[in-house]
MARTORTI-547106 format. One line per field, with one value per residue: residue number from 1; residue in one letter; chain; x, y, z of N, C-alpha, C, O in turn. Coordinates in steps of 0.001 Angstrom, whole numbers. Each point is the difference from the previous one (the first is absolute). Layout:
! MARTORTI-547106
seq [NUM | ...];
type [A | ...];
mol [A | ...];
npx [X | ...];
npy [Y | ...];
npz [Z | ...];
capx [X | ...];
capy [Y | ...];
capz [Z | ...];
cpx [X | ...];
cpy [Y | ...];
cpz [Z | ...];
opx [X | ...];
opy [Y | ...];
opz [Z | ...];
***
This chain:
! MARTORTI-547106
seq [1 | 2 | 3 | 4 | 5 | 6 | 7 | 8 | 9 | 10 | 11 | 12 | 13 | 14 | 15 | 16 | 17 | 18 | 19 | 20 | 21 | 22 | 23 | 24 | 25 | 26 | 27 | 28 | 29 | 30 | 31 | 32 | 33 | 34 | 35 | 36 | 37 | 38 | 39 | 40 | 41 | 42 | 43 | 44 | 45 | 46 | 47 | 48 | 49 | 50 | 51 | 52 | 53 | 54 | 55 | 56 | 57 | 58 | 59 | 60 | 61 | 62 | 63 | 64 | 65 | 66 | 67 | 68 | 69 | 70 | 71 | 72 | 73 | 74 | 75 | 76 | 77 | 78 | 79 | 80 | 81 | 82 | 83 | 84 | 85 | 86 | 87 | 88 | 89 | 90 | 91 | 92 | 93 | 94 | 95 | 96 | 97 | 98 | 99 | 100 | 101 | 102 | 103 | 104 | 105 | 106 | 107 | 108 | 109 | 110 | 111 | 112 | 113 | 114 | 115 | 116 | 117 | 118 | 119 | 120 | 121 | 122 | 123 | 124 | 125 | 126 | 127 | 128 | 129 | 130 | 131 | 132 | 133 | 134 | 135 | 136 | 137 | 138 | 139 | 140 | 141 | 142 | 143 | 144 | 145 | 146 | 147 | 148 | 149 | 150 | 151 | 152 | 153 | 154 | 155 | 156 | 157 | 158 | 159 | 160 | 161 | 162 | 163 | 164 | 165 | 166 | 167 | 168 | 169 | 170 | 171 | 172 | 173 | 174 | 175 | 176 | 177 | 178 | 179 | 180 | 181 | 182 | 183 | 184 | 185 | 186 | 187 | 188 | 189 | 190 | 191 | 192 | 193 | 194 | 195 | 196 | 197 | 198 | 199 | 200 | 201];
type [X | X | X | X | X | X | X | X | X | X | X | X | X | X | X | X | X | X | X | X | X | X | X | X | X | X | X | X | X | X | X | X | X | X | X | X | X | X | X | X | X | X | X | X | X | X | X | X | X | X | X | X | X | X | X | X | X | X | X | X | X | X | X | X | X | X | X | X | X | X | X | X | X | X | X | X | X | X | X | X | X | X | X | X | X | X | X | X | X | X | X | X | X | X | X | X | X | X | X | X | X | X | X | X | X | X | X | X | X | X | X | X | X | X | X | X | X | X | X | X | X | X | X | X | X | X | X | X | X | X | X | X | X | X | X | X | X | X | X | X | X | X | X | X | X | X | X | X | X | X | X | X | X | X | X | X | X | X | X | X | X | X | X | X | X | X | X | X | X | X | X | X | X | X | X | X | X | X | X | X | X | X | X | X | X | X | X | X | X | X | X | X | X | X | X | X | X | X | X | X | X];
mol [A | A | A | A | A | A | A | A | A | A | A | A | A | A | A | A | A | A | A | A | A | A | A | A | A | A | A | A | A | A | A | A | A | A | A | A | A | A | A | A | A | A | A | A | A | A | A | A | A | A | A | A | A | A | A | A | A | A | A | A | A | A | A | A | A | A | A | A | A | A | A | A | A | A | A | A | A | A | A | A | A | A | A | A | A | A | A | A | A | A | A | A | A | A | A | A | A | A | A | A | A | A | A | A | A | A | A | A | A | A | A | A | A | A | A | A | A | A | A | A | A | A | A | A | A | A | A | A | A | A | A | A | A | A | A | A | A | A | A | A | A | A | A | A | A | A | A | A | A | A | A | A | A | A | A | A | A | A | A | A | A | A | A | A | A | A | A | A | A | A | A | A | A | A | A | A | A | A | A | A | A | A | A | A | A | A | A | A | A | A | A | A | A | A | A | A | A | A | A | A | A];
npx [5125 | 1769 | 1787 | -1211 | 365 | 956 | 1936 | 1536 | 956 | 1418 | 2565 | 1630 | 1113 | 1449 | 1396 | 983 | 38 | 1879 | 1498 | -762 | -1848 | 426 | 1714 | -972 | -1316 | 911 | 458 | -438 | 2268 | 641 | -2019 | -256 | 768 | -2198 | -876 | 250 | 128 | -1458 | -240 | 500 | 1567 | 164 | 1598 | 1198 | 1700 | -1905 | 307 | 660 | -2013 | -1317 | -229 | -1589 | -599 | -2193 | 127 | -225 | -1747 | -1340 | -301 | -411 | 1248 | -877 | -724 | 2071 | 371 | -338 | -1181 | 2267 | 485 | -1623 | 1624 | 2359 | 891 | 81 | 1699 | 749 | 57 | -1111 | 1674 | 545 | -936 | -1182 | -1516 | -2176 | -722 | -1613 | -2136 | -220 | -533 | -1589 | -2140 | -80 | -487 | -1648 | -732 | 384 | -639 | -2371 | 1626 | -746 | -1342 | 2144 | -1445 | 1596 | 686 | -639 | 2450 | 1888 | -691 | 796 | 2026 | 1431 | -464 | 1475 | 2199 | 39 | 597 | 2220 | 1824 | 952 | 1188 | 2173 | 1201 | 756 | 1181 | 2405 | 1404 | -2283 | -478 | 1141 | -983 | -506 | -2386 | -1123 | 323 | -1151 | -1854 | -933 | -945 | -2128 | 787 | -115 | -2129 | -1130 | 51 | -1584 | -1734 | -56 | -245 | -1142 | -634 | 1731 | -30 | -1063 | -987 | -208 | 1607 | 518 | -70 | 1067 | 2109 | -184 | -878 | 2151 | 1370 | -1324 | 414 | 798 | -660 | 996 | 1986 | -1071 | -531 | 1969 | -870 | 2002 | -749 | -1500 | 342 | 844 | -819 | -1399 | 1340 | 380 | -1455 | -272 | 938 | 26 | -1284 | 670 | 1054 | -1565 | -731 | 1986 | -642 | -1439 | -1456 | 1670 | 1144 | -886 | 974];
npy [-1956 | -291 | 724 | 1890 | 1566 | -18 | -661 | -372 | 1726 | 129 | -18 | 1075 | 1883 | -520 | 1061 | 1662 | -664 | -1106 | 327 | -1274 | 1227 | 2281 | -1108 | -135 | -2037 | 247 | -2082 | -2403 | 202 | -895 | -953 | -2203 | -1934 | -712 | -1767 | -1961 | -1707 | 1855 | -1832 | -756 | 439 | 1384 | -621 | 1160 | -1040 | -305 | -1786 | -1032 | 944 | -323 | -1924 | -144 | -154 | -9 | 2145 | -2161 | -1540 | 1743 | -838 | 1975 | -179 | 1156 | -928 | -777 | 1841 | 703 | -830 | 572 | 976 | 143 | -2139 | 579 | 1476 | -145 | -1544 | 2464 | -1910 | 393 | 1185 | -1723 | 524 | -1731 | -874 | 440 | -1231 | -1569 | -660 | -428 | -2642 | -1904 | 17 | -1780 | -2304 | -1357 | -568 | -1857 | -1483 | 141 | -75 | 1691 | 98 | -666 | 267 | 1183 | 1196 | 579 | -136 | 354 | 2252 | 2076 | -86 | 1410 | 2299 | 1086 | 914 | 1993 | 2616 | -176 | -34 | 1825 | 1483 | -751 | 1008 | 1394 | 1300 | -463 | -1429 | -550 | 1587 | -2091 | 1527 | -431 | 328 | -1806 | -1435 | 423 | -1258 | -1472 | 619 | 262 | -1913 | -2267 | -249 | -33 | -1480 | -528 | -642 | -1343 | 2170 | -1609 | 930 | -1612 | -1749 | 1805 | -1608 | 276 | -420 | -2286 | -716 | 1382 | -622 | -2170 | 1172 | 737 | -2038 | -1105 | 1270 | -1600 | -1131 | -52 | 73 | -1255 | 961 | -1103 | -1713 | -1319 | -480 | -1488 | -2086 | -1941 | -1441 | -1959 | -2185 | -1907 | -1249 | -2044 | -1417 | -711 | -1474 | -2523 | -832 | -1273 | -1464 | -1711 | -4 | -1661 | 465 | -981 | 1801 | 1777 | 298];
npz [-2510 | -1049 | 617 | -370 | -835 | -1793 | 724 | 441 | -387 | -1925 | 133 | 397 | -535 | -2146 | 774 | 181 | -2489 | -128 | 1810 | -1917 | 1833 | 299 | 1507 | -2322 | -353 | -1432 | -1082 | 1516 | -498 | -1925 | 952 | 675 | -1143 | -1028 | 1785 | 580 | -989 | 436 | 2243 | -1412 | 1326 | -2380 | 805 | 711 | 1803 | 1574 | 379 | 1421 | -689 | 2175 | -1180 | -1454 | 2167 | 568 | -124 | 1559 | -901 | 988 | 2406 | 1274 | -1601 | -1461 | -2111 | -1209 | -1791 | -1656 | -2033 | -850 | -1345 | -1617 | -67 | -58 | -1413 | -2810 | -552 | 1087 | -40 | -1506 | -264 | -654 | 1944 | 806 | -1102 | 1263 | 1568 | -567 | -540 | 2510 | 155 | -432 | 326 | 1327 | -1252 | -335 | 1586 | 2017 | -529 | -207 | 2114 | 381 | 2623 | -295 | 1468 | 355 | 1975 | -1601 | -402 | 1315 | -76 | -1051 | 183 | 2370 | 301 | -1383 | 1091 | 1142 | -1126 | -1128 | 1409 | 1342 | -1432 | 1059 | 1481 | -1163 | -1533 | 922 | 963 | 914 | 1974 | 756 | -417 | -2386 | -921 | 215 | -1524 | -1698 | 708 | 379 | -1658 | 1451 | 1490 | -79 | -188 | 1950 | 1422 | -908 | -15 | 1527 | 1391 | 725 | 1351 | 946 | 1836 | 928 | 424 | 2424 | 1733 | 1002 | 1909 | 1580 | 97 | 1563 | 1690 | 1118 | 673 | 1581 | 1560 | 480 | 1988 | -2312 | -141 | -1245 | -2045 | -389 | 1257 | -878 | -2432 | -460 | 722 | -1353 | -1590 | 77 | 363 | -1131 | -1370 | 868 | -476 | -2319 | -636 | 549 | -2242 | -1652 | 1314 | -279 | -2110 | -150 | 1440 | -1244 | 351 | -1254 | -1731];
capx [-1381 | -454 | -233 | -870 | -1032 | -381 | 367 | -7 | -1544 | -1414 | -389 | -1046 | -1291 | -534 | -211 | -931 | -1047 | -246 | 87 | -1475 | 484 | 964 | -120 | 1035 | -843 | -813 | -937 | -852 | -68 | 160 | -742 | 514 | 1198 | 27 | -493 | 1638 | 830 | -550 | 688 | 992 | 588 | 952 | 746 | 58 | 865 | -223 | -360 | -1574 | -893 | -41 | -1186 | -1002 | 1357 | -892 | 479 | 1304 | 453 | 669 | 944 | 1292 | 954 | 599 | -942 | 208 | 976 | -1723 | -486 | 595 | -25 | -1367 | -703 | 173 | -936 | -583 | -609 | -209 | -1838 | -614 | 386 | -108 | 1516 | 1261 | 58 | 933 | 853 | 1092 | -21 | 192 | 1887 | 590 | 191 | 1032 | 1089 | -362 | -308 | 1222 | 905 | -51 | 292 | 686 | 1585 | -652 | 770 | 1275 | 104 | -1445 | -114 | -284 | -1461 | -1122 | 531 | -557 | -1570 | -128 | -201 | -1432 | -906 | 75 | -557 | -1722 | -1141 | -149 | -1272 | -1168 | -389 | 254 | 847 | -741 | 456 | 1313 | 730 | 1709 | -656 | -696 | 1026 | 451 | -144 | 1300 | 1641 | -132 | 714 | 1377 | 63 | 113 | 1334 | 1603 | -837 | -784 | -1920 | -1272 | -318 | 996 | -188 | -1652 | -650 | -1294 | 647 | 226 | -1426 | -933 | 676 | -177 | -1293 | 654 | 1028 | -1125 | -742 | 802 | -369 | -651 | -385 | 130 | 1139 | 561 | -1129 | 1090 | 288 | -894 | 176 | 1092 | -618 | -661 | 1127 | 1007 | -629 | -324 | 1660 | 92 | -1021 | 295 | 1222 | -179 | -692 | 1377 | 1021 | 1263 | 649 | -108 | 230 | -1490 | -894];
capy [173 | -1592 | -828 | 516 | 775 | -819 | -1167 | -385 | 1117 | -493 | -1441 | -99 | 805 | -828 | -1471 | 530 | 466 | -813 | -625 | -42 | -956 | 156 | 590 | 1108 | 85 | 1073 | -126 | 1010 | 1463 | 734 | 890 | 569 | 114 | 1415 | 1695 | 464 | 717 | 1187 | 886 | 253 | 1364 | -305 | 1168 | 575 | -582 | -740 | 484 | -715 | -605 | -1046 | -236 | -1232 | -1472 | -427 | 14 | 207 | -677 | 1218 | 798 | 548 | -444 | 1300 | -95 | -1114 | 358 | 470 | -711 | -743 | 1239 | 341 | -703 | -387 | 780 | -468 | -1137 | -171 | -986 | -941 | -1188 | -232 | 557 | -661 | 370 | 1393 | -335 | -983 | 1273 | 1254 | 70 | 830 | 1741 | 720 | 92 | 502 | 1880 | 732 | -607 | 455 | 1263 | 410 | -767 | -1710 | -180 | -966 | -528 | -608 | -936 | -1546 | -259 | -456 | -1158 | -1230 | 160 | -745 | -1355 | -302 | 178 | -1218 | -1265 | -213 | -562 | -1413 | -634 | 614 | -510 | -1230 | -300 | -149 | 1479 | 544 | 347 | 818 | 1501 | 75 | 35 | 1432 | 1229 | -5 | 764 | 1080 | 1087 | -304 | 964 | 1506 | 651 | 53 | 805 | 1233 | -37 | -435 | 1513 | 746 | -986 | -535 | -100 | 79 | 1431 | -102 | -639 | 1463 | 807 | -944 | 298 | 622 | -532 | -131 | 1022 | 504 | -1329 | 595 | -1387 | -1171 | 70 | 579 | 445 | -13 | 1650 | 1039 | 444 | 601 | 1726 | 978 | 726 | 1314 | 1195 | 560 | 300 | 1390 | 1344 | 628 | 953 | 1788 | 132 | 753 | 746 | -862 | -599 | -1490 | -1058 | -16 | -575];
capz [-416 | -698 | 1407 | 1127 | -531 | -887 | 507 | 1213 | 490 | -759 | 50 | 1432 | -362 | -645 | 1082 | 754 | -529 | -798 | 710 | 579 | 676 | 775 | 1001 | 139 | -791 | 213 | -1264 | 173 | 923 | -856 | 588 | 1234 | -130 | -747 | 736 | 732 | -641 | -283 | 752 | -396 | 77 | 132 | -422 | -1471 | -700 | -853 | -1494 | -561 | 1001 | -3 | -288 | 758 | 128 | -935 | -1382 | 233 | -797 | -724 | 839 | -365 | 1039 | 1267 | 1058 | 760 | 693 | 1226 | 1019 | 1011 | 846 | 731 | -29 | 1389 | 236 | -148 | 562 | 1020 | 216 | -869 | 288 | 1294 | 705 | -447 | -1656 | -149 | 328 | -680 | -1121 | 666 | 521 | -1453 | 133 | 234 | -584 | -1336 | 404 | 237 | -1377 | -1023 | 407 | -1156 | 476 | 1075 | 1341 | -154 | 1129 | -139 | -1081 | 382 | 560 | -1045 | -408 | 284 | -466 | -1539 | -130 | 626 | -936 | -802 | 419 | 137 | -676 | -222 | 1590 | 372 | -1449 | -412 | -316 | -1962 | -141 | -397 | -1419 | -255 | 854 | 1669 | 175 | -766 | 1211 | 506 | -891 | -205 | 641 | -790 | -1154 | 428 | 129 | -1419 | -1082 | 654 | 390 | -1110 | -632 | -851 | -1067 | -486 | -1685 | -233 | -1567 | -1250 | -585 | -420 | -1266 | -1093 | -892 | -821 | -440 | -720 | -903 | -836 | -1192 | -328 | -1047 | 526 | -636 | 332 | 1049 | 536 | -372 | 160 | 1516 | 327 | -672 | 793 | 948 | -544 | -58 | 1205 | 779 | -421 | 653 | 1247 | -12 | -456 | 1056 | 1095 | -340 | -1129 | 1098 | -58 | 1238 | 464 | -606];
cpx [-641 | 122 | -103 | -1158 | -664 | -67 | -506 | -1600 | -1076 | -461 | -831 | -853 | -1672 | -174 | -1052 | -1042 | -464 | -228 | -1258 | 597 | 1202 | 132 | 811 | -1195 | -672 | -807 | -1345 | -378 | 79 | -459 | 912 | 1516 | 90 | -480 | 1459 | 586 | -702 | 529 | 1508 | 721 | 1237 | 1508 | 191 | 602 | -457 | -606 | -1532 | -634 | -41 | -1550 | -398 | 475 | -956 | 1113 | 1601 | 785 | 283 | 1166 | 1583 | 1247 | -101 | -1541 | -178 | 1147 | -943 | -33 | 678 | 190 | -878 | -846 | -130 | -1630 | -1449 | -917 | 217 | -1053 | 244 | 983 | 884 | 1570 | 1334 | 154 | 555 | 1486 | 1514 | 226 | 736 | 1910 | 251 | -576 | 1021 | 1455 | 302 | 47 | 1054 | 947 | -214 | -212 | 1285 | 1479 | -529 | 1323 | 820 | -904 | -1517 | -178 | -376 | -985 | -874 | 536 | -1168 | -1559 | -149 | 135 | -1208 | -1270 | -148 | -169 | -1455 | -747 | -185 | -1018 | -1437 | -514 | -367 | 1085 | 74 | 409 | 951 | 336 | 1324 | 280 | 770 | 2032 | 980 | -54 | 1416 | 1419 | -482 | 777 | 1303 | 40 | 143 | 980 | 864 | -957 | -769 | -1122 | -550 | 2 | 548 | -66 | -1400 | -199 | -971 | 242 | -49 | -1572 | -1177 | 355 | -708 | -1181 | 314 | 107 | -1436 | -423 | 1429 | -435 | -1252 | -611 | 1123 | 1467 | 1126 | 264 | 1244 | 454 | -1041 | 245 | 1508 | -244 | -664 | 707 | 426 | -734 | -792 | 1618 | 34 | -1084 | 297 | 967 | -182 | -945 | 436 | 592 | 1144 | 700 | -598 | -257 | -1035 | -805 | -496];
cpy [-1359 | -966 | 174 | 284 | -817 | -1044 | -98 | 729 | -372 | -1607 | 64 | 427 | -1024 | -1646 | 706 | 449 | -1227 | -1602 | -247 | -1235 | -360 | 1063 | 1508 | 1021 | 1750 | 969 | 945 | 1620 | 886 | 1572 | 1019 | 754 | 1226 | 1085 | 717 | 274 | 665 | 1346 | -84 | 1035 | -763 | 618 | 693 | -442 | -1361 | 311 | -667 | -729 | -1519 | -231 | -607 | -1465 | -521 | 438 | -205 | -288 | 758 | 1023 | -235 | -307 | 1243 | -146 | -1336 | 326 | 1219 | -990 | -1008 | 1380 | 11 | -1032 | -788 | 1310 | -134 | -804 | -657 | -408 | -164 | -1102 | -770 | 456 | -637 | 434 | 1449 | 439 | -67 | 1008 | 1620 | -5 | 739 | 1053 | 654 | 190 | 818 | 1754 | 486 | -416 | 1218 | 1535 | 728 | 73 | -1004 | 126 | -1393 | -853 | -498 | -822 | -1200 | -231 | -492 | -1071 | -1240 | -326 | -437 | -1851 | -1141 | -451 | -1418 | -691 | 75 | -232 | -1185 | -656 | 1144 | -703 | -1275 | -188 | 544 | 1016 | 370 | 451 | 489 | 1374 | 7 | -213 | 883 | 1102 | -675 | 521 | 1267 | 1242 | -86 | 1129 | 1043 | -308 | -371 | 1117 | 1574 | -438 | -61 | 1512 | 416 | -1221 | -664 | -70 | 1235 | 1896 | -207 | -572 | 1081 | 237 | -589 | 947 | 1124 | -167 | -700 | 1134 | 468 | -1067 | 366 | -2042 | -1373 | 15 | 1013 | 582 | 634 | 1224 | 1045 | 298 | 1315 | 1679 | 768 | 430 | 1363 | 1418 | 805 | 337 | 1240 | 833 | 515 | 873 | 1151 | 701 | 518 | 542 | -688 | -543 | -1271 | -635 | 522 | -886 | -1736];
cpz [-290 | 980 | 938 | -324 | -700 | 358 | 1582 | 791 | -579 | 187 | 1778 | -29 | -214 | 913 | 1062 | -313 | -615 | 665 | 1207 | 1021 | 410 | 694 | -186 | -1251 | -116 | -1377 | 154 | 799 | -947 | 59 | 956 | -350 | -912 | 363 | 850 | -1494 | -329 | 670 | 114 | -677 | -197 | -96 | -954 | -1035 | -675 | -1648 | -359 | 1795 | -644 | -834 | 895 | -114 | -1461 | -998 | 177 | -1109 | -1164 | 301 | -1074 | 852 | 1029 | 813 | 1096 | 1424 | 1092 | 875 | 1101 | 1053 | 832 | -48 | 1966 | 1016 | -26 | 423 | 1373 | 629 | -628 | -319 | 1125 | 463 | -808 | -1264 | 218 | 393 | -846 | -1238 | 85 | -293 | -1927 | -315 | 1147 | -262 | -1355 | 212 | 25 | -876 | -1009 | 67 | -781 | 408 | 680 | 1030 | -108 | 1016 | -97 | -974 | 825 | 924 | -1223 | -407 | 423 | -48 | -676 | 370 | 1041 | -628 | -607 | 872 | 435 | -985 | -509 | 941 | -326 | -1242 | -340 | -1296 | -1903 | -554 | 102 | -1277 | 186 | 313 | 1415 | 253 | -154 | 1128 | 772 | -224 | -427 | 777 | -723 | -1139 | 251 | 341 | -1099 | -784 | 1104 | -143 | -1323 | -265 | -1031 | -1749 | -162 | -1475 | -103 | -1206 | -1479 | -588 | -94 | -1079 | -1231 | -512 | -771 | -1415 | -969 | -1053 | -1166 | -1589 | -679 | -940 | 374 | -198 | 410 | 1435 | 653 | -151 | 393 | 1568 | -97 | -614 | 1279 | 972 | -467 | -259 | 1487 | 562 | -698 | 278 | 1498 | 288 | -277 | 794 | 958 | -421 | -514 | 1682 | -36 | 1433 | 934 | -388 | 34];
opx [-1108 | -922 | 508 | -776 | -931 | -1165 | -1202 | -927 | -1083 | -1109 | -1072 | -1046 | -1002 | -772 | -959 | -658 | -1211 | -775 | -92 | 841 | 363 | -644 | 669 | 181 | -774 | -433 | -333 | -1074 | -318 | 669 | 366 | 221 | 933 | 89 | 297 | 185 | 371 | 278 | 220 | -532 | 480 | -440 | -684 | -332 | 625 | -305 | -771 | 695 | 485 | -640 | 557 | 455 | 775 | 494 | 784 | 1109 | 695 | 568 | 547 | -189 | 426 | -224 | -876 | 208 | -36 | 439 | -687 | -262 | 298 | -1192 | -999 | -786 | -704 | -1119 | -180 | -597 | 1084 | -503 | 37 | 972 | 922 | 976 | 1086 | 799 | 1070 | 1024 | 334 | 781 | 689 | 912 | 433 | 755 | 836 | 430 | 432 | 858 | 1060 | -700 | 852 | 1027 | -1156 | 1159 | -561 | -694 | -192 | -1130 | -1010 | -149 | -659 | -976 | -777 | -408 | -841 | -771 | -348 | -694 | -1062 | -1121 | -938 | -931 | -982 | -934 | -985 | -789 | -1060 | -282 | 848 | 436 | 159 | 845 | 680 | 1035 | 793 | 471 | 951 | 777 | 996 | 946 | 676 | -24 | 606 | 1062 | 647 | 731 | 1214 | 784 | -173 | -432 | 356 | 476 | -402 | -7 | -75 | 473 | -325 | -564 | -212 | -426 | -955 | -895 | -219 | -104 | -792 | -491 | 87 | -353 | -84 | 148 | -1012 | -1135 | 930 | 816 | -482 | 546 | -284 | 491 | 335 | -70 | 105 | 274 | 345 | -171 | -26 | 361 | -127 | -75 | 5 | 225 | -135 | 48 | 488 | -55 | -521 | 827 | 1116 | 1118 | -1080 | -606 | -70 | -837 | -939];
opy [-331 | -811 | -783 | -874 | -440 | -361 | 231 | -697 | -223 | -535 | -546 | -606 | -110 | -940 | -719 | 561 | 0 | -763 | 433 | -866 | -1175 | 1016 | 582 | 1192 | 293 | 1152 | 1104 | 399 | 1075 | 963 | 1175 | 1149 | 802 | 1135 | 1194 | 1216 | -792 | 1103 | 527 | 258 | -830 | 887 | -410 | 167 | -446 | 1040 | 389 | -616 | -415 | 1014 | -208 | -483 | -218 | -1039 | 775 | 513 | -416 | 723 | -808 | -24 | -160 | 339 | -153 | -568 | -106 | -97 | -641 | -242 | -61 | 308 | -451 | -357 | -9 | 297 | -1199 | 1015 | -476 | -1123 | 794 | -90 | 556 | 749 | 405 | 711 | 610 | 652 | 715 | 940 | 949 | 714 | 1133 | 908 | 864 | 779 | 917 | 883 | 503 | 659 | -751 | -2 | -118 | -93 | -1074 | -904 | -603 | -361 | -656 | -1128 | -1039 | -644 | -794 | -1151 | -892 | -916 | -1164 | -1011 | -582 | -489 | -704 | -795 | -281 | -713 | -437 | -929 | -385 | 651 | 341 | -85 | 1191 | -815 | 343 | 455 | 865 | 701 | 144 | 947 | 723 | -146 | 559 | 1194 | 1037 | 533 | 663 | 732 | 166 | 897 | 1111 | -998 | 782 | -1 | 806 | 339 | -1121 | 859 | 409 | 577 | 777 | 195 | -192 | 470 | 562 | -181 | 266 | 727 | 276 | -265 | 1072 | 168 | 193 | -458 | 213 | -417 | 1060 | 1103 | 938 | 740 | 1124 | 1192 | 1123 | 1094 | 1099 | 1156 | 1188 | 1066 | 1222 | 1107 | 986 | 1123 | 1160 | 727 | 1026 | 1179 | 927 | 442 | 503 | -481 | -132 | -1029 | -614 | -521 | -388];
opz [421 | 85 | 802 | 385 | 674 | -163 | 128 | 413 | 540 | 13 | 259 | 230 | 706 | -194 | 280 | 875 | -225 | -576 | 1149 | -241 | 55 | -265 | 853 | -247 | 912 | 30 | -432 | 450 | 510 | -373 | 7 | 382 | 38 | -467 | -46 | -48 | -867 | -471 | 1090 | -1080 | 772 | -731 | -937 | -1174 | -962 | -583 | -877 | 808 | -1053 | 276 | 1079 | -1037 | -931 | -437 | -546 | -145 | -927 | -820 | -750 | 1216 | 1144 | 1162 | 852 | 1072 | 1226 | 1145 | 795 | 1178 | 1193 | 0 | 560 | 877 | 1010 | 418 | 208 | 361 | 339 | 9 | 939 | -750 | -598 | -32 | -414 | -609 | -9 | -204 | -945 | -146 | -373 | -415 | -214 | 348 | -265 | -851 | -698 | 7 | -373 | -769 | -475 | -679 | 408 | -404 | -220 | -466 | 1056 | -327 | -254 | 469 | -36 | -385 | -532 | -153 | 111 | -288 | -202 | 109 | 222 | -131 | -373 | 132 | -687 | -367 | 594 | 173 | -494 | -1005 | -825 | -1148 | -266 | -367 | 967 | 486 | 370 | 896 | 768 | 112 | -12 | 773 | -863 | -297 | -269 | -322 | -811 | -668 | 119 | -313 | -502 | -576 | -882 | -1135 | -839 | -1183 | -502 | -744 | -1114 | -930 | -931 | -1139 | -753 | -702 | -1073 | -1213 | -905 | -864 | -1197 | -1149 | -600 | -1211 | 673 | -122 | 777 | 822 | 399 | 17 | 744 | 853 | 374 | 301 | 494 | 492 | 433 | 387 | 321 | 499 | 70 | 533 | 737 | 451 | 388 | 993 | 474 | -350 | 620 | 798 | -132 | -185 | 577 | 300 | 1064 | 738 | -694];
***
């Protein structure tokens, strides 16, 4: 989530909105880029649409994670072949990586996309945009195969939970117990709800 999503998408994202006078520039289309995402249809399984690129700086990691999905789409015209392109090798890795099975035998295609992905963006970008992010994509297949598909180890389960886990905090004080109270007391209402079967719950 944090070095894709967060890292790496937003940082281009943001080079392509922010980057006046260059050949990859597309700041001023905003218009344009929010009338295609309006039309946009997205599955069920996502959990949140994408906003307007104008409020990105509020986006949500799942709405960063939208938008590498449906950004090669998107901004078909509008920005130029090569960028989509290039953007297209990591939504397609990223996709098939974070399938709930990942094909043994398609690890070392997306491997090598990924590692495309990084060098190209040294010759399209310029050298300035290498980050530690942009490296990290490189050992993203290494992980699925000792850990499995992103589906199974995403933050993003545990970071929905985080607005749960908020409402249990009632004052500044004690904030450790009052979460663990509210566990506990929602775990028992769910039991007596099932019938004292814990493990519904």
């Amino acid at each position: 989530m944090h070095t894709v999503f967060l890292g790496v998408v937003r940082s281009l994202t943001n080079l392509w909105m922010k980057q006046v006078a260059t050949y990859f520039y597309i700041g001023n289309r905003h218009t344009e880029i929010d009338m295609k995402l309006n039309h946009v249809y997205v599955s069920y399984e996502q959990t949140r649409t994408t906003r307007s690129v104008t409020f990105r700086k509020h986006w949500k990691a799942s709405e960063w994670r939208m938008w590498l999905f449906i950004c090669p789409i998107v901004l078909k015209d509008i920005l130029k072949l090569e960028y989509t392109s290039h953007i297209k090798k990591l939504s397609n890795a990223i996709f098939l990586l974070s399938k709930t099975t990942v094909e043994q035998d398609c690890l070392s295609n997306v491997e090598n996309n990924l590692i495309r992905f990084v060098s190209d963006l040294k010759v399209l970008y310029g050298e300035e945009y290498c980050t530690f992010n942009l490296h990290l994509l490189t050992h993203l297949v290494d992980c699925v195969r000792n850990w499995g598909s992103f589906f199974g180890v995403s933050a993003f389960q545990f970071e929905n939970y985080n607005g749960q886990l908020l409402k249990y905090i009632r004052s500044f004080k004690g904030v450790d117990m009052q979460v663990t109270r509210g566990c506990l007391v929602d775990l028992q209402i769910r039991s007596i709800v099932n019938g004292g079967n814990v493990s519904e719950a």
